[in-house]
Residue frames as qw, qx, qy, qz and C-alpha x, y, z in Angstrom:
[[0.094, -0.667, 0.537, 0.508, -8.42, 33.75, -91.22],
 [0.831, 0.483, 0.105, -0.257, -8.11, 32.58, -94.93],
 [0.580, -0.400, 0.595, 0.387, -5.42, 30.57, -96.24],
 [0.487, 0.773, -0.281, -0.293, -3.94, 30.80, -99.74],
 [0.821, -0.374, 0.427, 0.062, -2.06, 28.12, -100.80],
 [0.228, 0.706, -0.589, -0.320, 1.31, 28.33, -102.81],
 [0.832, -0.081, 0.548, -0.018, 1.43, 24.96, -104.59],
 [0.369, 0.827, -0.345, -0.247, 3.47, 25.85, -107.16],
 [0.253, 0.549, -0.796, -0.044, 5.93, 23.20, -106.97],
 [0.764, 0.008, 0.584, -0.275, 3.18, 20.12, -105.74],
 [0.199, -0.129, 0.912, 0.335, 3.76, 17.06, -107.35],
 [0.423, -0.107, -0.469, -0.768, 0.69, 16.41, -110.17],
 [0.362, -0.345, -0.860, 0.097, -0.82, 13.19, -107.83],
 [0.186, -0.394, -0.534, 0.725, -1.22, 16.29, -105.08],
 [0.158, 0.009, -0.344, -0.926, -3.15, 18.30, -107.82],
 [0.468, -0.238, -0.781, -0.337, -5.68, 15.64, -108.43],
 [0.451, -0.156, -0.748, 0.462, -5.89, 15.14, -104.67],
 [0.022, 0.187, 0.140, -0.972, -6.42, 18.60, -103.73],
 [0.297, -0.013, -0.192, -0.935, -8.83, 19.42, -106.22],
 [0.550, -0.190, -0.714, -0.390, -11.29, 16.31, -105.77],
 [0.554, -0.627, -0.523, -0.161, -11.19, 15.93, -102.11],
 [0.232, 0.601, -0.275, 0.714, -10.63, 19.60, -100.95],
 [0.579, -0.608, 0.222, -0.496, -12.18, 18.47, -97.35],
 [0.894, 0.066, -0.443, 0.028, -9.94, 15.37, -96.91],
 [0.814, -0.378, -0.322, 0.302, -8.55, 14.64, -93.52],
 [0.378, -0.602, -0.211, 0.670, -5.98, 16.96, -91.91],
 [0.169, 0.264, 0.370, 0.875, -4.80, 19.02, -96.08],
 [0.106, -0.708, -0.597, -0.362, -8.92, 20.04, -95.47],
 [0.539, -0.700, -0.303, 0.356, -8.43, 21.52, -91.90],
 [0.414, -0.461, -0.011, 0.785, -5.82, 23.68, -92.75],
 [0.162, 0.345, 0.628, 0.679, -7.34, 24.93, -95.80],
 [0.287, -0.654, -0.400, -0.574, -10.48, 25.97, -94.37],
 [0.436, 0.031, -0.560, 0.704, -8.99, 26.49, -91.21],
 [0.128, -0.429, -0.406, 0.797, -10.85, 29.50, -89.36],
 [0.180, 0.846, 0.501, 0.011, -13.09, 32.41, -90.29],
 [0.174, -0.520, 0.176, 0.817, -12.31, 36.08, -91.73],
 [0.539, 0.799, 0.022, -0.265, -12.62, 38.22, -94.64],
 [0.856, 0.452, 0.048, 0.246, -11.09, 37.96, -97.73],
 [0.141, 0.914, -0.348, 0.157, -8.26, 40.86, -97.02],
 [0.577, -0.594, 0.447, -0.338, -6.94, 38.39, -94.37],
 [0.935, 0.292, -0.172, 0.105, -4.79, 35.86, -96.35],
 [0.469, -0.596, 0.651, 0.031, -1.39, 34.39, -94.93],
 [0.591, 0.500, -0.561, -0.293, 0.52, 32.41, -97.53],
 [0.732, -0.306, 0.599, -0.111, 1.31, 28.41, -96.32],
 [0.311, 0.499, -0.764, -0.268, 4.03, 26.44, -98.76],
 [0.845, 0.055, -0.498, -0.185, 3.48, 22.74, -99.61],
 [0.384, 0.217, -0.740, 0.508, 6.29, 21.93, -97.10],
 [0.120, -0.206, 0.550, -0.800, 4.46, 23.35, -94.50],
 [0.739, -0.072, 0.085, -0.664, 1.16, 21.62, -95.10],
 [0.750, 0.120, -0.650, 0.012, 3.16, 18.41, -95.93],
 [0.212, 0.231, -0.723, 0.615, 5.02, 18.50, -92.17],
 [0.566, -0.182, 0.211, -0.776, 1.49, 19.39, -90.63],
 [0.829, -0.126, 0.140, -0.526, 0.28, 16.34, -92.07],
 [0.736, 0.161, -0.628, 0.195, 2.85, 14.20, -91.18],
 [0.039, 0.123, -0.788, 0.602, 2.52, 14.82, -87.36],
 [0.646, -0.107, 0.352, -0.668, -1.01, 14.41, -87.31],
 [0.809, 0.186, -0.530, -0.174, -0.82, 11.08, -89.74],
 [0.286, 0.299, -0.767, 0.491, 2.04, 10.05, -86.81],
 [0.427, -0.113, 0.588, -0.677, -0.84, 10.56, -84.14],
 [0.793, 0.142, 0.021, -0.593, -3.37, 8.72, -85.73],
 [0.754, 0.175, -0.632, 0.039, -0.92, 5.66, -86.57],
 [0.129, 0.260, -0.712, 0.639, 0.14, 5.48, -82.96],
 [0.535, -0.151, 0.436, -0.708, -3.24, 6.13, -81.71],
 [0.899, 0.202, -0.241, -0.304, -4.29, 2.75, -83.99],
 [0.511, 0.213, -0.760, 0.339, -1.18, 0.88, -82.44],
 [0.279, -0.113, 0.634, -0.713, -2.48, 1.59, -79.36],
 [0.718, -0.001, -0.017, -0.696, -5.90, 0.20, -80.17],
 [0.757, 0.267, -0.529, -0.274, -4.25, -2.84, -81.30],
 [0.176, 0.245, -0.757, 0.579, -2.16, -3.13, -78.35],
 [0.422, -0.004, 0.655, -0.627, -5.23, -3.33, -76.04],
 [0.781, 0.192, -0.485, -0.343, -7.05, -5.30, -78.74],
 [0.620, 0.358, -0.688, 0.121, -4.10, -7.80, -78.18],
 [0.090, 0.177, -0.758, 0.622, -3.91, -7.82, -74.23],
 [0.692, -0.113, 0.165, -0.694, -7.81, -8.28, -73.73],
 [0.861, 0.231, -0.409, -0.196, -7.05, -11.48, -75.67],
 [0.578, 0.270, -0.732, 0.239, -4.46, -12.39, -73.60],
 [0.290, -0.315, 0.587, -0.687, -6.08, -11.77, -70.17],
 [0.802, -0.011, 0.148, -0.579, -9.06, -13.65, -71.01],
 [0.785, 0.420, -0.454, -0.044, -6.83, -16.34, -72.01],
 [0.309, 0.481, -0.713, 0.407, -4.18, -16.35, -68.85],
 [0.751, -0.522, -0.330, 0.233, -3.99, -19.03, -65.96],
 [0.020, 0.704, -0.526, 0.477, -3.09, -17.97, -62.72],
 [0.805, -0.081, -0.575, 0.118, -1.95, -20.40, -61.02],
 [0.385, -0.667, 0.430, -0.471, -1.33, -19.84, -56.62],
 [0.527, -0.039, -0.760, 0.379, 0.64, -22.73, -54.53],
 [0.074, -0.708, 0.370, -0.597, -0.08, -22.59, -51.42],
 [0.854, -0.264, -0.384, 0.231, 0.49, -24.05, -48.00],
 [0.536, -0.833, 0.126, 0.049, 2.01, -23.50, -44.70],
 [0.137, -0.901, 0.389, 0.137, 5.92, -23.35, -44.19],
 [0.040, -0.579, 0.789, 0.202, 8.17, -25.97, -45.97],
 [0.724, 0.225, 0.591, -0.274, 5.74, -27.98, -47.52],
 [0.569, 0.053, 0.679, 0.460, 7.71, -27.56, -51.03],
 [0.449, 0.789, 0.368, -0.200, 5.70, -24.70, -52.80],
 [0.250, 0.773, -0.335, -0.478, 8.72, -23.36, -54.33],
 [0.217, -0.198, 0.901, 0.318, 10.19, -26.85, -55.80],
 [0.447, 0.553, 0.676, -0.194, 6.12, -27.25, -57.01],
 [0.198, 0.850, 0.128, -0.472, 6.00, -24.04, -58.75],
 [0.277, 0.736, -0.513, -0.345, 8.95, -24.38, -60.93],
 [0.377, 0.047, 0.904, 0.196, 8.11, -28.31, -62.05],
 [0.355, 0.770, 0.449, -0.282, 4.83, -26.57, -63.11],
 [0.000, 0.857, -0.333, -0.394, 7.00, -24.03, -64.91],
 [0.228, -0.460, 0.812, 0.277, 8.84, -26.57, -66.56],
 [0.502, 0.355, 0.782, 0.106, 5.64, -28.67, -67.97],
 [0.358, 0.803, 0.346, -0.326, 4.26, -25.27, -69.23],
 [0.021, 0.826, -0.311, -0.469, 7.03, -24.55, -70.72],
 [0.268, -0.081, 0.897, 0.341, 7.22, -27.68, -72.80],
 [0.267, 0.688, 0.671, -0.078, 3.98, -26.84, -73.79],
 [0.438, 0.300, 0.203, 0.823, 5.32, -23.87, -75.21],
 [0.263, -0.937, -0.226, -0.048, 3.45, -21.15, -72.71],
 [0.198, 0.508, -0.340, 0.766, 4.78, -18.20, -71.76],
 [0.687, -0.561, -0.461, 0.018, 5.38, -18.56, -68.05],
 [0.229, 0.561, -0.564, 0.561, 6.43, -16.49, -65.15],
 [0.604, -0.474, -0.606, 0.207, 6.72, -17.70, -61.65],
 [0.038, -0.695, 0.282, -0.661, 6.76, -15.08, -58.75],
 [0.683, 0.094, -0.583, 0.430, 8.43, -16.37, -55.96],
 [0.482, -0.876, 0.009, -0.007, 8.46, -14.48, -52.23],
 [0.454, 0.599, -0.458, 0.475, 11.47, -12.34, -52.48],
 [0.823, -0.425, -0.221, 0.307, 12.46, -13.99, -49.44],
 [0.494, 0.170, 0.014, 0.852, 16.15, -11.32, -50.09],
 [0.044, 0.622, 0.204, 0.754, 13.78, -8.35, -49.29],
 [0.564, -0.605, 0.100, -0.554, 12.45, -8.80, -45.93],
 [0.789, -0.032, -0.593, 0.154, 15.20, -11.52, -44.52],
 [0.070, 0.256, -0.487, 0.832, 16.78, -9.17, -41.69],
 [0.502, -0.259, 0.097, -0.819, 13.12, -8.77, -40.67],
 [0.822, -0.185, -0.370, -0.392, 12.12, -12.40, -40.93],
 [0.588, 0.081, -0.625, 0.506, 14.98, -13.58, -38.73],
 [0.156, -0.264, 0.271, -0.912, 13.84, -10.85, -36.02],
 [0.634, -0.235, -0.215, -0.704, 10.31, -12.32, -36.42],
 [0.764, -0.161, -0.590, -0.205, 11.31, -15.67, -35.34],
 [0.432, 0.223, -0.530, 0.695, 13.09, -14.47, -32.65],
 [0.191, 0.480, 0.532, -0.671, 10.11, -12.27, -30.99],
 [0.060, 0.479, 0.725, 0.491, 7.29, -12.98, -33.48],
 [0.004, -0.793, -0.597, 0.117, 4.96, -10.67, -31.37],
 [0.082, -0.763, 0.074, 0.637, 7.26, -7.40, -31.70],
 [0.075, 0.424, -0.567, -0.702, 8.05, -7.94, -35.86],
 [0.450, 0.386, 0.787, -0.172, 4.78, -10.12, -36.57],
 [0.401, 0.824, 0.343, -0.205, 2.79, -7.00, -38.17],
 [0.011, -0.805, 0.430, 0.408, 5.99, -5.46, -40.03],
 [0.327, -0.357, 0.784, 0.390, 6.77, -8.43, -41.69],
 [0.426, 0.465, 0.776, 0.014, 3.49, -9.07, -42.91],
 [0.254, 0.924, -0.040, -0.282, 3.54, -5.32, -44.44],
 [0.239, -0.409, 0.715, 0.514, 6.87, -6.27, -46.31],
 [0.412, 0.056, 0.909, 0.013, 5.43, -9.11, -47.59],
 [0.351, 0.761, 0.506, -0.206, 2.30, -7.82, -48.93],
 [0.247, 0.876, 0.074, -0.408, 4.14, -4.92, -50.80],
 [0.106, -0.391, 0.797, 0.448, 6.77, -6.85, -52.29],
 [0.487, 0.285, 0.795, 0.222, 4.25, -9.20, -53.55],
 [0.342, 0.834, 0.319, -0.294, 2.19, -6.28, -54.87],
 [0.054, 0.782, -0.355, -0.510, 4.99, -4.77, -56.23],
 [0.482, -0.045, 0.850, 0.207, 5.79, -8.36, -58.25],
 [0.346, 0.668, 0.637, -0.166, 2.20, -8.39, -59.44],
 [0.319, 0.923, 0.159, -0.144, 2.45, -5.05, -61.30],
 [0.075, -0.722, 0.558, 0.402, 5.48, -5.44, -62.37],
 [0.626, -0.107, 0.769, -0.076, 4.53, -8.57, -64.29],
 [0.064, 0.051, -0.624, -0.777, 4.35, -8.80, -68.38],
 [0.582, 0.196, 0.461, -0.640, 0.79, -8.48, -69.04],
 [0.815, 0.302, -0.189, -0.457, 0.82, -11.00, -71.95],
 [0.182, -0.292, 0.917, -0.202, 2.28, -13.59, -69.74],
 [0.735, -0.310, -0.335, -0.501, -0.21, -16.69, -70.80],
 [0.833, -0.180, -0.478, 0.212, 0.93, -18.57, -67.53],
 [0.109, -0.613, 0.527, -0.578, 1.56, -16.49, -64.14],
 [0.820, -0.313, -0.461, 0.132, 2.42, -19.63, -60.92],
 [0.003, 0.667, -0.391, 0.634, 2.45, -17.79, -57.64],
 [0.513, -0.253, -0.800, 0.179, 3.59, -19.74, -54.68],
 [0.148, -0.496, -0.559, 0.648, 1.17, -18.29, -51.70],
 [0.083, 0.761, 0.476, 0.433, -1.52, -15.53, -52.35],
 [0.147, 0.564, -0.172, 0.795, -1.07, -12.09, -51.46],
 [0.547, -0.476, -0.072, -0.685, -3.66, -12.46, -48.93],
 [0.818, -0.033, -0.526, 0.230, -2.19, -15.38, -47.15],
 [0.253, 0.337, -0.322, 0.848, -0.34, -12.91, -44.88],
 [0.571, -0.412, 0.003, -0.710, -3.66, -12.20, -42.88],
 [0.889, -0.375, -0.261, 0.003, -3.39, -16.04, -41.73],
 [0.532, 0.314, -0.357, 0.700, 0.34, -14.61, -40.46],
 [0.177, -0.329, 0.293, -0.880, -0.94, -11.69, -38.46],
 [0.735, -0.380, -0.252, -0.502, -3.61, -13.54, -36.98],
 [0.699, -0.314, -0.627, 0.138, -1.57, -16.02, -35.39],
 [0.253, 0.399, -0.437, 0.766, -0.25, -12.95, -32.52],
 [0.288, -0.738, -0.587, 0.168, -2.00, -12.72, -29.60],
 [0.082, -0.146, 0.012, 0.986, -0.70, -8.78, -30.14],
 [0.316, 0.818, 0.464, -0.122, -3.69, -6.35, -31.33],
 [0.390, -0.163, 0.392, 0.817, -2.45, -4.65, -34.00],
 [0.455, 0.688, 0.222, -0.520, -4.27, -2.10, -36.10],
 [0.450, 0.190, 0.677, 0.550, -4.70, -3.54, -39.79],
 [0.323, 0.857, 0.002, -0.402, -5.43, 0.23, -41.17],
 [0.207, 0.658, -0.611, -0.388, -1.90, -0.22, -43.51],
 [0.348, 0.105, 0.908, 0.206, -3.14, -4.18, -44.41],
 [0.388, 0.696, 0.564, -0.217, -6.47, -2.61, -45.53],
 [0.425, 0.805, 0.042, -0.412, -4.68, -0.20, -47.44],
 [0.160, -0.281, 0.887, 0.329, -2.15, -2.91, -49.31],
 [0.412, 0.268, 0.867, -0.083, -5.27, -4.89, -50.06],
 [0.401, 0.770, 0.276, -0.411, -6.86, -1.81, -51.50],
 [0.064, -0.717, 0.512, 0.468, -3.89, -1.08, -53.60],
 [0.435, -0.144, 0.888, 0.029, -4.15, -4.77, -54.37],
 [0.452, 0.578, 0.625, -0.265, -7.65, -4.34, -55.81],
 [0.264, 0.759, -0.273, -0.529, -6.75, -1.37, -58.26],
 [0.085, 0.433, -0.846, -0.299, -4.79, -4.74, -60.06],
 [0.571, 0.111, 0.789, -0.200, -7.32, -7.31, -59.51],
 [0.660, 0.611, 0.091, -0.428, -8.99, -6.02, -62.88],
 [0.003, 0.770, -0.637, -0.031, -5.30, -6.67, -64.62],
 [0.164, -0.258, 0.940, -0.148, -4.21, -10.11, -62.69],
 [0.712, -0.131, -0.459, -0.514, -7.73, -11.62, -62.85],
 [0.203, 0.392, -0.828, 0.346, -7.40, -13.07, -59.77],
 [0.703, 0.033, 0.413, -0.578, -10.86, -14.02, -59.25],
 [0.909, 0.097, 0.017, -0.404, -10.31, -16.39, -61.45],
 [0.054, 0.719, -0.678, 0.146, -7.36, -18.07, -60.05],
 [0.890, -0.199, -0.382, -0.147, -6.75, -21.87, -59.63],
 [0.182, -0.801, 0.453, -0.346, -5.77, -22.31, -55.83],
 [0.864, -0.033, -0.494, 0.093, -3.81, -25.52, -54.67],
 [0.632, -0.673, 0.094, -0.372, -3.27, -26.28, -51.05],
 [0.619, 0.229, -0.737, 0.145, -0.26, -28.38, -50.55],
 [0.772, -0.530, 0.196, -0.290, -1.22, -30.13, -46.85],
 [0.509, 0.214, -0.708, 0.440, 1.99, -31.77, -45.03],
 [0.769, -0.464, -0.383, 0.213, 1.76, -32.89, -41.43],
 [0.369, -0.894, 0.179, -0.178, 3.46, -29.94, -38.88],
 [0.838, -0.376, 0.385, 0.084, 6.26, -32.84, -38.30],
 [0.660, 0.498, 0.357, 0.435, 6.92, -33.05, -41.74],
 [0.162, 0.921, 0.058, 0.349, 7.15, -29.52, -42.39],
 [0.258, -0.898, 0.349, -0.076, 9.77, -28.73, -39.54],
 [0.856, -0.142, 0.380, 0.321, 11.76, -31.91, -40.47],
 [0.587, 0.603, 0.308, 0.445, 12.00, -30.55, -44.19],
 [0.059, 0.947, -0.157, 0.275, 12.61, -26.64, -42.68],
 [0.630, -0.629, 0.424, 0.164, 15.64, -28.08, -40.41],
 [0.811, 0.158, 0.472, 0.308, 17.14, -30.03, -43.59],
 [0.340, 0.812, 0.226, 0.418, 16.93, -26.75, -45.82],
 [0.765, -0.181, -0.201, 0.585, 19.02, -24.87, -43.16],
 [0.033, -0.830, -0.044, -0.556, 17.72, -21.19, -43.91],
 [0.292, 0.185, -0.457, 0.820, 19.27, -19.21, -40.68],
 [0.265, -0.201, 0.128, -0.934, 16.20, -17.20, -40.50],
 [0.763, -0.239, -0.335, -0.499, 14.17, -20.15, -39.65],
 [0.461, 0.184, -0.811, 0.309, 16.25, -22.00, -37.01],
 [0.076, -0.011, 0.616, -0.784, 13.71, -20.79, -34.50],
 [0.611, -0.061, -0.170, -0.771, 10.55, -21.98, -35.67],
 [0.398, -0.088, 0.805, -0.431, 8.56, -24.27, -33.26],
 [0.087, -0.247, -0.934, -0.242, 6.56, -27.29, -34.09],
 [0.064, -0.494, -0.774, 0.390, 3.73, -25.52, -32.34],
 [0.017, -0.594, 0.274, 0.756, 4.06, -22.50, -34.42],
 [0.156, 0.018, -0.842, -0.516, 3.54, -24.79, -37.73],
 [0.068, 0.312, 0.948, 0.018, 0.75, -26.66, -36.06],
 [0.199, 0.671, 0.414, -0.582, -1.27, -23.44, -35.31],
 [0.274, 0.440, -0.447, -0.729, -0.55, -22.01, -39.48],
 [0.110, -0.240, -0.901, -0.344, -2.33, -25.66, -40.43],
 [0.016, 0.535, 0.694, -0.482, -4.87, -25.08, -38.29],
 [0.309, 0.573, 0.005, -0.759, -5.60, -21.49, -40.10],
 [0.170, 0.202, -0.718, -0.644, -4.98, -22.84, -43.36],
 [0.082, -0.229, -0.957, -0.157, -7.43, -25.52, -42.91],
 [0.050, 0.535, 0.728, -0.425, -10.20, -23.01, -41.55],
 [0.161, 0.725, 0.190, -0.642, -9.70, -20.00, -43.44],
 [0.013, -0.407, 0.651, 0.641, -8.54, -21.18, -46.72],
 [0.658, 0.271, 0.498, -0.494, -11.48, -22.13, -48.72],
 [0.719, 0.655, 0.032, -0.232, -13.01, -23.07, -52.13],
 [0.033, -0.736, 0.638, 0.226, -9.08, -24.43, -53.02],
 [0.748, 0.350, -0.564, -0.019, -7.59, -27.53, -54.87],
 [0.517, -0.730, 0.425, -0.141, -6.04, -29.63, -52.04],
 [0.663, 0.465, -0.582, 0.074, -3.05, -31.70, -52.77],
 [0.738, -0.622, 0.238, -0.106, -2.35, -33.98, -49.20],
 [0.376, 0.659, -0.646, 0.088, 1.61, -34.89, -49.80],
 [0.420, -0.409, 0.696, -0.415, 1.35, -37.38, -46.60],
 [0.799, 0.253, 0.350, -0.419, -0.83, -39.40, -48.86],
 [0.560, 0.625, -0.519, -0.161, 1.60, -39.92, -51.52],
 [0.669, -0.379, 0.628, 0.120, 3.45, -43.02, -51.08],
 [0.844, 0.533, -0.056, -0.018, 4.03, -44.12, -55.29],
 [0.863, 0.106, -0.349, 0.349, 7.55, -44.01, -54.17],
 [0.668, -0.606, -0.174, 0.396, 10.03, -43.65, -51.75],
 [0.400, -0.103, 0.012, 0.911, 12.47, -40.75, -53.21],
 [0.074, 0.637, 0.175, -0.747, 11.30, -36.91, -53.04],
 [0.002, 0.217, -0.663, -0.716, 11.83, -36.67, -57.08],
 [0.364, -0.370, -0.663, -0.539, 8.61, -38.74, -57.89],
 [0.056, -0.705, -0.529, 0.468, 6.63, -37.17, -55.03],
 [0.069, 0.557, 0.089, -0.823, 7.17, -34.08, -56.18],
 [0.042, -0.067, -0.768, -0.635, 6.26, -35.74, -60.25],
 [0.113, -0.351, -0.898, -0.240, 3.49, -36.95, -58.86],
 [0.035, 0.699, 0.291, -0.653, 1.91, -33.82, -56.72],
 [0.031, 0.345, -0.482, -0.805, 2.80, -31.70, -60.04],
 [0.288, -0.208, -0.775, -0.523, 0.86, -34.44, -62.61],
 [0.130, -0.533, -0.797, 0.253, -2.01, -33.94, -59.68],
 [0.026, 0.730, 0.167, -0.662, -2.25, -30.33, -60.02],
 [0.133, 0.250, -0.686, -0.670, -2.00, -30.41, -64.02],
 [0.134, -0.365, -0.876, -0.285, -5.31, -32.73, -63.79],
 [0.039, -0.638, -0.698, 0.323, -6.92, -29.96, -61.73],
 [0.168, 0.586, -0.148, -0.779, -6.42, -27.40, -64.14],
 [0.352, 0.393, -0.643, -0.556, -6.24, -29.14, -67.21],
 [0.787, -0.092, 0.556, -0.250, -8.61, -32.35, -66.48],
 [0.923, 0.327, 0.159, -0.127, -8.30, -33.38, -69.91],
 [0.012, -0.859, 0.512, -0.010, -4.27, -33.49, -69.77],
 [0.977, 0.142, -0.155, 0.025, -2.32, -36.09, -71.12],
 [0.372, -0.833, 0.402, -0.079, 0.48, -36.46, -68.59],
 [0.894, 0.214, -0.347, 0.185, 3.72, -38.81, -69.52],
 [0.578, -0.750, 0.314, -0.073, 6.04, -39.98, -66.60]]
């Protein structure tokens, strides 16, 4: 089909336009639109070639915001710490996480912390401690999908994500049962996990071990007074060091038992903090 075009009432700039560059961007397209003979002419008003190209200008500015947008987030992945506490049960990872949180943010970083929504899966943990071998694997399937769900729900131009315990931690959980359990629905959390790994960068995460004494740790969970923990055994703690210390590799270790600069919790926990800030940042200038 051939198009005729009624420009009778175009503004002179659109004259000039037209005639010099009759194959310019979308005006060209509709011009020379299709094929036909000459009998085959269909009239199209300025309006209608203006509106045309204003929704395709609209795509093409959008599709360039978009570009800019992933432009902008490549920059900021290749740019973002992740930071992972971890450690075994009341060794302090959430009071750690959010001192961290607090230097970065004096540093002016955007920072988010993701906590263990402890509120999602309490009914269950209280069960666990109660008969760990019948709500072991169920809790550890909470776990895992709330964190996941954390993870991808997480601004992706955070420069500073500080997560206390790694998704994968959970595996030293289910291990300790002497149940057999079938880890078909861990394998597929983990997978799920992976789809995000590209995302989170979590290969190139800095991990920090906080190591307390089993004694310690159930002194500190008895003081904190959670309900859902009133049943956890000292023997129970010792056997989660035990994993930690065999299966947790390649990690930052931070031994709190070793601290002794003073006697109140407040500058332990300064000084653990300004210890993990020199293993990310060695060349950090740390003021106490």
């Amino acid at each position: 089909m051939i198009f005729r075009l009624n420009l009778s009432s175009k503004p002179a700039f659109l004259s000039l336009w037209i005639d010099n560059f009759p194959n310019f961007g979308a005006l060209g397209r509709i011009i020379y639109k299709g094929k036909g003979i000459s009998d085959q002419i269909e009239e199209i008003s300025f309006e209608k070639i203006l509106n045309e190209s204003k929704h395709i200008m609209k795509k093409y500015k959008l599709n360039a915001v978009k570009k800019i947008e992933e432009w902008i987030l490549k920059k900021c992945q290749e740019k973002r710490q992740i930071i992972i506490i971890e450690g075994g049960i009341g060794v302090g990872k959430s009071s750690i996480t959010e001192k961290l949180r607090e230097i970065f943010l004096k540093k002016r970083k955007t920072v988010k912390v993701l906590h263990e929504t402890i509120e999602e899966w309490r009914d269950t943990l209280e069960k666990f401690y109660k008969e760990p071998l019948k709500y072991q694997y169920q809790l550890e399937m909470e776990i895992i999908k709330s964190r996941n769900n954390q993870l991808r729900n997480c601004n992706r131009i955070t420069e500073v994500i500080i997560m206390d315990r790694t998704p994968l931690s959970s595996y030293f959980f289910i291990s300790l049962t002497k149940e057999r359990v079938s880890l078909e629905d861990l394998h597929s959390e983990i997978n799920e996990m992976e789809k995000d790994r590209d995302l989170l960068r979590l290969e190139t995460a800095k991990i920090i071990r906080i190591e307390m004494t089993a004694e310690e740790c159930l002194e500190r969970i008895k003081l904190r007074g959670r309900n859902e923990e009133k049943d956890i055994s000292l023997g129970y703690l010792r056997k989660l060091n035990e994993k930690y210390e065999h299966d947790l590799i390649q990690v930052y270790k931070v031994n709190t038992d070793q601290i002794f600069v003073t006697e109140n919790e407040r500058g332990k926990l300064d000084y653990t903090a300004w210890k993990i800030m020199k293993f990310i940042q060695p060349n950090i200038r740390y003021k106490e």
